[in-house]
C-alpha positions in Angstrom: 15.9 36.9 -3.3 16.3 34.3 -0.2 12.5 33.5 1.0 12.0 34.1 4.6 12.7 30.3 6.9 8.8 30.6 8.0 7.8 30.3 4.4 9.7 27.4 3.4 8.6 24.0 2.9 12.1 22.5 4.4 13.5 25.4 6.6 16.0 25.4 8.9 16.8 23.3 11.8 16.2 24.5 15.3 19.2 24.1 17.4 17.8 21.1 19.3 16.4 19.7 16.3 20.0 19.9 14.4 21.6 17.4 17.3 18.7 15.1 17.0 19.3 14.8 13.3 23.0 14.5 14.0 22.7 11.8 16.6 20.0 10.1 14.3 22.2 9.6 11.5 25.4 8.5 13.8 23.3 6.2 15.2 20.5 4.8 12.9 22.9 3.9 10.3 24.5 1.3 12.6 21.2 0.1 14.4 19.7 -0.2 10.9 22.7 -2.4 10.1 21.7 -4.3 13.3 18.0 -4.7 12.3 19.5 -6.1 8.7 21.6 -8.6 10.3 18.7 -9.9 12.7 16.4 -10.1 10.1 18.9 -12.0 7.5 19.5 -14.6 10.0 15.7 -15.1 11.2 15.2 -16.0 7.1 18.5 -18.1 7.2 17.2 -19.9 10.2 13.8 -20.3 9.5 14.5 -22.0 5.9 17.5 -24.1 6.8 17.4 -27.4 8.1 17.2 -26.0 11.4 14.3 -24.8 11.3 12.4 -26.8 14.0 14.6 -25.1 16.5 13.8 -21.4 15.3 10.5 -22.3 16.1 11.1 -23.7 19.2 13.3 -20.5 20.4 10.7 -18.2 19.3 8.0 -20.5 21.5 10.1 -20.6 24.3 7.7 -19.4 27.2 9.1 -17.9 30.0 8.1 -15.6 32.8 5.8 -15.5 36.1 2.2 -17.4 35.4 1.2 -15.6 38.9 1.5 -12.1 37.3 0.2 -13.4 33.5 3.2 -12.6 32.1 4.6 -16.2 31.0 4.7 -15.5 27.6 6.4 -16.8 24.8 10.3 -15.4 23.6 8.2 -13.8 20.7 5.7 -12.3 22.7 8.4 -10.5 24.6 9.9 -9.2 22.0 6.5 -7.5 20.4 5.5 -6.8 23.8 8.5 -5.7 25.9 11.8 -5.2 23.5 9.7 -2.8 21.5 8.0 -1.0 24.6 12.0 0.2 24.6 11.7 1.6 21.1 8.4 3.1 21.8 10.2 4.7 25.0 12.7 6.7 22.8 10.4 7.4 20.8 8.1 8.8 23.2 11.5 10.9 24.8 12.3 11.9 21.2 8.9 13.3 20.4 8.7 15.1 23.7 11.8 16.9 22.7 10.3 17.7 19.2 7.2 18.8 20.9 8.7 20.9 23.3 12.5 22.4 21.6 12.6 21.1 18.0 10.4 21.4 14.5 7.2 20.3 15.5 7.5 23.3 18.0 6.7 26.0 15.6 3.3 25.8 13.5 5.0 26.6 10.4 7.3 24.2 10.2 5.3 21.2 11.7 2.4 21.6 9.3 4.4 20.3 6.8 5.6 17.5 7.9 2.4 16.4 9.5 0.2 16.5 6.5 2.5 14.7 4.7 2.5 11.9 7.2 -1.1 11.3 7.3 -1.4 11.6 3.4 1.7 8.9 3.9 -0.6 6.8 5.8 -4.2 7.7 4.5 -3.3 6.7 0.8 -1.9 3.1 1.7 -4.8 2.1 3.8 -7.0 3.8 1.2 -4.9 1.9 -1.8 -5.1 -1.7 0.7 -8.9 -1.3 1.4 -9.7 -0.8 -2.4 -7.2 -4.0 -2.9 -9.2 -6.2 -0.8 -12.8 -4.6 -1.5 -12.8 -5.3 -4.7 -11.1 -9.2 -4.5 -13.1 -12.0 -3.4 -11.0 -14.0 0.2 -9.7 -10.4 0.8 -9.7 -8.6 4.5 -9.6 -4.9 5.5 -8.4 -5.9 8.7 -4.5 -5.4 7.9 -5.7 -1.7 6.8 -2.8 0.0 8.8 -0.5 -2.7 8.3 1.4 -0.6 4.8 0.8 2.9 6.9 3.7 3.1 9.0 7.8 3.8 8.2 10.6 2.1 9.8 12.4 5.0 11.1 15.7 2.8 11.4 15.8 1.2 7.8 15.2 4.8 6.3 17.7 6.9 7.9 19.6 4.0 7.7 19.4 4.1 3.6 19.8 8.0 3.6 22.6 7.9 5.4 24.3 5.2 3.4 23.2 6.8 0.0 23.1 10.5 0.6 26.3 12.3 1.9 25.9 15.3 -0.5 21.9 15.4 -0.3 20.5 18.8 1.5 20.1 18.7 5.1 16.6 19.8 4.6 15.6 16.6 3.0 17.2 14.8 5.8 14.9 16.9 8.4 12.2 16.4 7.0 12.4 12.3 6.8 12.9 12.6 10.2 10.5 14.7 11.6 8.1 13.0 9.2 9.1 9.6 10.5 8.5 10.9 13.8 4.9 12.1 13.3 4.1 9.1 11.4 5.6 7.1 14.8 3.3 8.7 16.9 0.1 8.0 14.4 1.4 4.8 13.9 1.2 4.5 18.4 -2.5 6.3 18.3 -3.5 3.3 15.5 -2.4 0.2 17.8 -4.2 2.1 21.4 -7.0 3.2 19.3 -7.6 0.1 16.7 -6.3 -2.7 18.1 -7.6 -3.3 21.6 -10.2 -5.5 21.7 -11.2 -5.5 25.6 -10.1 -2.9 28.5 -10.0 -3.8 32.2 -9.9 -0.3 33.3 -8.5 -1.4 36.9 -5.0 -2.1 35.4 -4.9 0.7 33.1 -6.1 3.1 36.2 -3.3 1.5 37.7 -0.4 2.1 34.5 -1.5 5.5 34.6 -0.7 6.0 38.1 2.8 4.4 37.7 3.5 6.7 35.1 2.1 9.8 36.5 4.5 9.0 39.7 7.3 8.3 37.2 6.9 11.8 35.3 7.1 13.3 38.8 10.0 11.8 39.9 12.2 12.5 36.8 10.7 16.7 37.0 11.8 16.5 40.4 14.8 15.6 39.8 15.1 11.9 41.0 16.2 9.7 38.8 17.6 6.9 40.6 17.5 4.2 38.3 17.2 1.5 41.0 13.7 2.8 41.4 12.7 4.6 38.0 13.3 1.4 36.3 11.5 -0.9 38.1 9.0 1.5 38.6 8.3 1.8 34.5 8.4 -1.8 34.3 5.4 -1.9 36.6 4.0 0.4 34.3 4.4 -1.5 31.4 3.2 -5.0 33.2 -0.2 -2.8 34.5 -0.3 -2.1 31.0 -0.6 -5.0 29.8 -2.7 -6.3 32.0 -5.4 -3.9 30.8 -5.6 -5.2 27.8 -3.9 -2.2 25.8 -0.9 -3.0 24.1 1.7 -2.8 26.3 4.4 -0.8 23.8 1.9 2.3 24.9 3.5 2.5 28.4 6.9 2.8 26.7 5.4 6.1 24.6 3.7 7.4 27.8 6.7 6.9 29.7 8.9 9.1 27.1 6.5 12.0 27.1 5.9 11.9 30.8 9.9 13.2 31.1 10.5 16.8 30.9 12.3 18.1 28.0 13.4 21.6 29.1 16.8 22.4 29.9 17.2 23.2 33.8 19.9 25.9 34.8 23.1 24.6 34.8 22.5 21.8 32.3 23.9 21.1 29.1 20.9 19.2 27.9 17.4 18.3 29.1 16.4 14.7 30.6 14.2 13.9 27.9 17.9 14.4 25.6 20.0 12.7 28.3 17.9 9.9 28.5 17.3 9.5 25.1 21.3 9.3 24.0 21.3 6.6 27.0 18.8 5.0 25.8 18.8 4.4 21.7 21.5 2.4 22.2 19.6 -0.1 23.7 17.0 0.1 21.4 18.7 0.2 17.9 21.1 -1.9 19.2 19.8 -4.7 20.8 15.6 -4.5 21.2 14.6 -4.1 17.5 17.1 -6.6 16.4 16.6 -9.5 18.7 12.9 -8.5 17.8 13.5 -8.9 13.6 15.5 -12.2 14.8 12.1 -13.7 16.4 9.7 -11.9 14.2 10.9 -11.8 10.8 11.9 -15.8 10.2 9.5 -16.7 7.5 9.6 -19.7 5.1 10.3 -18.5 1.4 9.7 -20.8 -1.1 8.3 -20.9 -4.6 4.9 -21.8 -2.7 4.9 -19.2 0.1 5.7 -16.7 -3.0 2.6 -17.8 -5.5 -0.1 -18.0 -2.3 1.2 -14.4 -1.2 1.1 -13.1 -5.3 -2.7 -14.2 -4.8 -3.6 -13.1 -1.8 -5.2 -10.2 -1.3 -4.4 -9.3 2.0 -0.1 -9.7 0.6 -1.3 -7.4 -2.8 -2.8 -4.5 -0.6 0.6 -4.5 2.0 3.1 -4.3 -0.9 1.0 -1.9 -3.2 0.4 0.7 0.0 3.8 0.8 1.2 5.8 1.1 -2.5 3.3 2.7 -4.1 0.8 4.3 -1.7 3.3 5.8 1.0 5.6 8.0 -1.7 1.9 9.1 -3.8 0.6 10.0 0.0 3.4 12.3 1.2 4.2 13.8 -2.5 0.7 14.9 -2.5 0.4 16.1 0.5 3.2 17.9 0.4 2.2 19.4 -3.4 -1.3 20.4 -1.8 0.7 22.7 0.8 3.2 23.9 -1.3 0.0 24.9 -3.7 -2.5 26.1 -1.3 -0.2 27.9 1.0 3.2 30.2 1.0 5.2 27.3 1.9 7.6 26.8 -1.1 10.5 23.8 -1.7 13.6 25.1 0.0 15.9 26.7 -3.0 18.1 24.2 -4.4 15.4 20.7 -3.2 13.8 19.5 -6.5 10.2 17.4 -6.4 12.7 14.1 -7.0 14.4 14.5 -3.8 10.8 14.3 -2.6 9.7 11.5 -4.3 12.6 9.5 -3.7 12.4 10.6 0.2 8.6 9.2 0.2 9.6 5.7 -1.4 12.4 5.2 1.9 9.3 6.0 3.8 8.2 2.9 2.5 9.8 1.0 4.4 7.5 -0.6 6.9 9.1 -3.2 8.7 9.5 -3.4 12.1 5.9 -1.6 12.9 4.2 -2.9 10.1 5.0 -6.6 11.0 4.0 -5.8 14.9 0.3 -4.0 13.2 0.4 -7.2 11.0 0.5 -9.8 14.2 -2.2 -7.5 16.1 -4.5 -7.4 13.3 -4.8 -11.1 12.7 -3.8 -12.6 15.3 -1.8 -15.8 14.2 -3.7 -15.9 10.8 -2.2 -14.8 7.5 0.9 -14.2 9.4 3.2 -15.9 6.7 2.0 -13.6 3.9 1.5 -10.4 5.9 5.4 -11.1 6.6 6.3 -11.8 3.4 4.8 -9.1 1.8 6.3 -6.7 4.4 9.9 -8.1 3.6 9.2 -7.7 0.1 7.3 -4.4 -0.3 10.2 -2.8 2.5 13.1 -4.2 0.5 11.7 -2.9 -3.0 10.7 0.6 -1.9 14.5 0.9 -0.1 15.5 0.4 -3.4 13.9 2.1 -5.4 14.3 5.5 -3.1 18.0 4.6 -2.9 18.5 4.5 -6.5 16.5 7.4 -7.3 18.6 9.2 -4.4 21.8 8.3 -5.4 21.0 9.8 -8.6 20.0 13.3 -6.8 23.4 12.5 -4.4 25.6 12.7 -7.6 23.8 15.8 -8.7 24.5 17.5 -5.3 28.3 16.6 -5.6 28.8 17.9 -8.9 26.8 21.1 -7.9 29.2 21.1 -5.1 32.1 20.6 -7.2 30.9 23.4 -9.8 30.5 25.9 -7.3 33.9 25.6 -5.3 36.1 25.9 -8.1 36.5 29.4 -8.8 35.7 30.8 -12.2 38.4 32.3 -14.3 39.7 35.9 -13.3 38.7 37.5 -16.2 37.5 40.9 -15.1 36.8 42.0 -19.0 34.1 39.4 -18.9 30.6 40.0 -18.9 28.0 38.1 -16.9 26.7 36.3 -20.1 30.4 34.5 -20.7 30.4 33.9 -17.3 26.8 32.7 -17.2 28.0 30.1 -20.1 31.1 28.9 -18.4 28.7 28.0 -15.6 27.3 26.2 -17.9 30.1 24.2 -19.6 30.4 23.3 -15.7 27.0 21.8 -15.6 25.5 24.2 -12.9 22.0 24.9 -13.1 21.6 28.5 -14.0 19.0 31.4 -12.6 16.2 32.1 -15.4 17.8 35.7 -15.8 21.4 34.0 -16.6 19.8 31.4 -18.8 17.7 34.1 -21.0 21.3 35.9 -21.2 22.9 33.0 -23.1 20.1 32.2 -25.2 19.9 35.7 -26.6 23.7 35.6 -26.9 24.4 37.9 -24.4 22.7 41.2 -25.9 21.1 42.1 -23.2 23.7 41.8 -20.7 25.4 44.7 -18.8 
């Protein structure tokens, strides 16, 4: 009997929510590729015999001293090319909020308990790291907590053509949710002094903005100047700037007007991911991910504490976090797995959400501040690349199972209309299909019970 789409653990897509996913994956596959290449060559760069000039790029300063914004190439990549990330993903939760899964209570409890248990086990897991380990710091806490949403659709979509489209919903709205924790962590966390004045004044910028787009006028010669001020007010308060990017997204209405096709919030956000998974993250894994990597670098990062905690939340803590999590709701509440997902699709879905690059190496920066930056890199390169593989190989495995299901249930059976359900129940089996308990019981009794 089919269980009701309110009392599944993965249900059903809203309409909205079914477009996101589809422009995720045509997307995300190719700026994950992007973020790839620009962090390949920052490693290239950085440990050829060029390297002098890397570093030189990447302290390039540039920018008006009047306005305290000449800052270095690097700066404005953590400070401006990711305020355009944040952006879409401000537009794409507002749209999530207001038309898609985390709409309906029953579907976004799921997803949201299983991103803080995917963030509250790797701090826990770092903290105990570093407690207990003399030199260590519990400042890079939230460093293994968040998920590079690019990287793990990215890998799902390379690895996963037959896998449910459940499992792909629900490592998107998860990486969603764990976005907007990830934005609450840096505001909340990581800003040491307020000027008030300035942030008064981003707030007022974006306030105007909101208005302008729900009325309709969305001139870009003066929206996007306008969010620029935003962002500069921003971060002249002392906030991180990549805040006025997230405000900015939610502040645009995500409700289809009459005679629309699609809301702002939607329009804006297929304009805009372009941009971001295109060029911002990539230019920002060119200046931020070139790290030396030698036999050195890798012994003082296998002995630092600070390097041990990153690599041990993010491959082992993130996938323990969200299976538990989502175990504890599927055990203490109606919510069931959708028919046909099995616990390894889970697992394997919570080790791609250990993939923490591009926000973990921004929390990394912000949380020690030009010290320990070497390791924290390295052990986000290394802990990122070893939980994409792991999840990738455990779902290609499930992949292969899904095609052969497929394959198993699309070739008819024989028309044999003298045979019972047990001979039919073992032909399914021959096939390899996974068979109800009712069919299974037939064939073990040899079909004496059958009908």
């Amino acid at each position: 009997m089919a269980r009701t789409a309110a009392g599944r653990l993965f249900s059903k897509l809203t309409p909205s929510s079914e477009r996101n996913l589809a422009d995720m994956l045509r997307t995300e596959r190719a700026g994950g590729v992007l973020l790839l290449i620009g962090t390949i060559i920052a490693l290239i760069w950085a440990n050829s015999a060029w390297a002098e000039s890397y570093d030189s790029l990447r302290e390039f300063h540039i920018g008006p001293e009047a306005l305290h914004l000449n800052l270095s190439l690097e700066a404005w990549a953590q400070d401006g090319l990711l305020a355009i990330f944040f952006f879409v993903i401000g537009l794409e939760l507002k749209r999530e909020i207001v038309a898609g899964e985390l709409r309906r209570p029953a579907t976004a409890v799921v997803p949201i308990v299983a991103a803080i248990g995917g963030m509250a086990v790797p701090a826990l897991l770092y903290v105990l790291v570093n407690v207990m380990q003399e030199g260590g710091s519990t400042d890079g806490w939230a460093v293994p907590t968040a998920t590079d949403i690019a990287f793990a659709v990215a890998v799902l979509a390379v690895v996963g053509r037959w896998l449910p489209n459940a499992l792909r919903a629900f490592l998107l709205t998860l990486a969603v949710v764990d976005d907007l924790l990830a934005i609450i962590i840096i505001a909340v966390f990581f800003t040491d002094e307020v000027h008030f004045q300035w942030l008064a004044a981003s707030l007022a910028c974006i306030v105007v903005f909101g208005l302008l787009a729900r009325k309709g006028l969305t001139n870009p010669f003066i929206l996007i100047p306008l969010g620029f001020v935003a962002w500069a007010f921003m971060h002249a308060s002392g906030v991180h700037a990549t805040i006025a990017g997230v405000a900015l997204g939610l502040s645009v209405p995500a409700i289809v007007r009459n005679g629309k096709k699609s809301s702002l919030a939607e329009h804006w956000e297929h304009l805009w991911r372009p941009v971001s998974a295109g060029f911002a993250v990539p230019v920002f894994a060119l200046l931020s991910a070139g790290v030396v990597v030698s036999s050195a670098t890798l012994l003082v990062a296998a002995q630092d504490p600070v390097a041990q905690g990153v690599v041990i939340g993010l491959v082992l803590g993130k996938p323990l976090g969200i299976v538990l999590a989502t175990f504890l709701v599927a055990t203490f509440t109606k919510a069931q797995l959708d028919r046909g997902l099995s616990w390894w699709d889970v697992i394997g879905m919570g080790f791609l959400a250990g993939i923490g690059f591009t926000v973990s190496l921004l929390i990394g920066d912000l949380a020690f501040d030009g010290e320990r930056v070497e390791e924290v890199k390295v052990s986000v390169l290394i802990a990122s690349l070893t939980a994409a593989i792991i999840g990738a190989l455990l779902l290609i495995w499930r992949d292969r199972h899904y095609r052969k299901l497929y394959t198993v249930r699309s070739t008819p059976l024989p028309d044999n209309r003298l045979a019972d359900r047990a001979e039919l129940a073992k032909e399914l089996k021959k096939r390899g299909a996974d068979l109800h308990e009712e069919d299974a019981e037939l064939i073990a009794g040899d079909g004496k019970s059958a009908t």
